[in-house]
N, C-alpha and C positions, 0 to 999 in steps of 0.2 A: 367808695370802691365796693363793689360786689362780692358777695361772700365767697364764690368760687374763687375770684382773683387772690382774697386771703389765704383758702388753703392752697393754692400752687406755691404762695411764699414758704406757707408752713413745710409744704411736702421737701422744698430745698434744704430746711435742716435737717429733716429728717432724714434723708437721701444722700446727703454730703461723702458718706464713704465712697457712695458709688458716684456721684460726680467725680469724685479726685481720682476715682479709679480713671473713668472715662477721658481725663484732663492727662493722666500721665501714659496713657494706653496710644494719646493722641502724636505725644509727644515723642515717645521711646517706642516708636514702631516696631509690631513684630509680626511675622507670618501670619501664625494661626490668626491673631487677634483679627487682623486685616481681613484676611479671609473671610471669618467670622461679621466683621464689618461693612464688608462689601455689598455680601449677602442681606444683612439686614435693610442696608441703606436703596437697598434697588426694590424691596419691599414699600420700603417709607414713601418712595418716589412716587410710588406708584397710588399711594393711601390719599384721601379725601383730607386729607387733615397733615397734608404736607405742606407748609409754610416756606416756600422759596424767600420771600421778602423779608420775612422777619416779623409781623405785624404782633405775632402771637410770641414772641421768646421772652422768656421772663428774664434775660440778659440782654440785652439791648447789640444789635452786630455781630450775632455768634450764628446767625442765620446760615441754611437752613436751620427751619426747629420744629419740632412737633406742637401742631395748635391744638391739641388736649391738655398736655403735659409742659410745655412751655420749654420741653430741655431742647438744649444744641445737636443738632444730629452726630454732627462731628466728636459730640463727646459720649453718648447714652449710644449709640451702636457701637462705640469698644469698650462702653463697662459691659464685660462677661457677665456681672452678677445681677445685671437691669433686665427688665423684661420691658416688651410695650405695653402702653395703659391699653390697646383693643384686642390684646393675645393674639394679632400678629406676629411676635417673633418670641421668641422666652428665652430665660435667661440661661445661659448654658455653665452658670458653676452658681452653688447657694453661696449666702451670706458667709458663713462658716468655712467656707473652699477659702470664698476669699478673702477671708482675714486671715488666713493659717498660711497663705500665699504672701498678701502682704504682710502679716509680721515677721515673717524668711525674709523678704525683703529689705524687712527696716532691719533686724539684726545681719544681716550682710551688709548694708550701708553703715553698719555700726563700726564694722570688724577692717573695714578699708582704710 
């Protein structure tokens, strides 16, 4: 396997905050996010390196996906805290927003 295909593995653990974000952004639908996702995703479409088939997703059937980054579209245009790998689109809140975000979150799922 080729060294690039390595670090796309590696870049998943590293990035896993912002996967999860992206996975439950997908899930628990909100306005802004959407919005924010829409916009992105008509960006992507439009990009050299938009994967309709899936050939490039480092998930296997989560296609579309970005063939630099390997991510699912569906999940990396509603993580807020992701940017595109060609600065394309940036990420509209830091790391720090969004942990301070999610740990409110997880302490109100705590408190239910």
């Amino acid at each position: 396997m080729p060294i690039k295909s390595w670090s796309k593995y590696l870049d998943v653990f590293k990035n896993a905050d912002k996967i999860a974000e992206g996975i439950k952004n997908n899930i628990f639908k909100k306005e802004h996010v959407e919005a924010i996702a829409q916009e992105r995703f008509k960006i992507c479409i439009a990009c050299s390196l938009f994967d309709a088939r899936g050939d490039n997703c480092m998930a296997p059937g989560t296609q579309p996906c970005c063939s630099d980054c390997g991510c699912s579209l569906a999940f990396k245009v509603r993580s807020l805290s992701s940017d595109c790998p060609k600065a394309y689109w940036d990420a509209v809140a830091t790391e720090e927003q969004e942990e301070q975000v999610m740990s409110q979150v997880n302490k109100n799922l705590k408190d239910e």
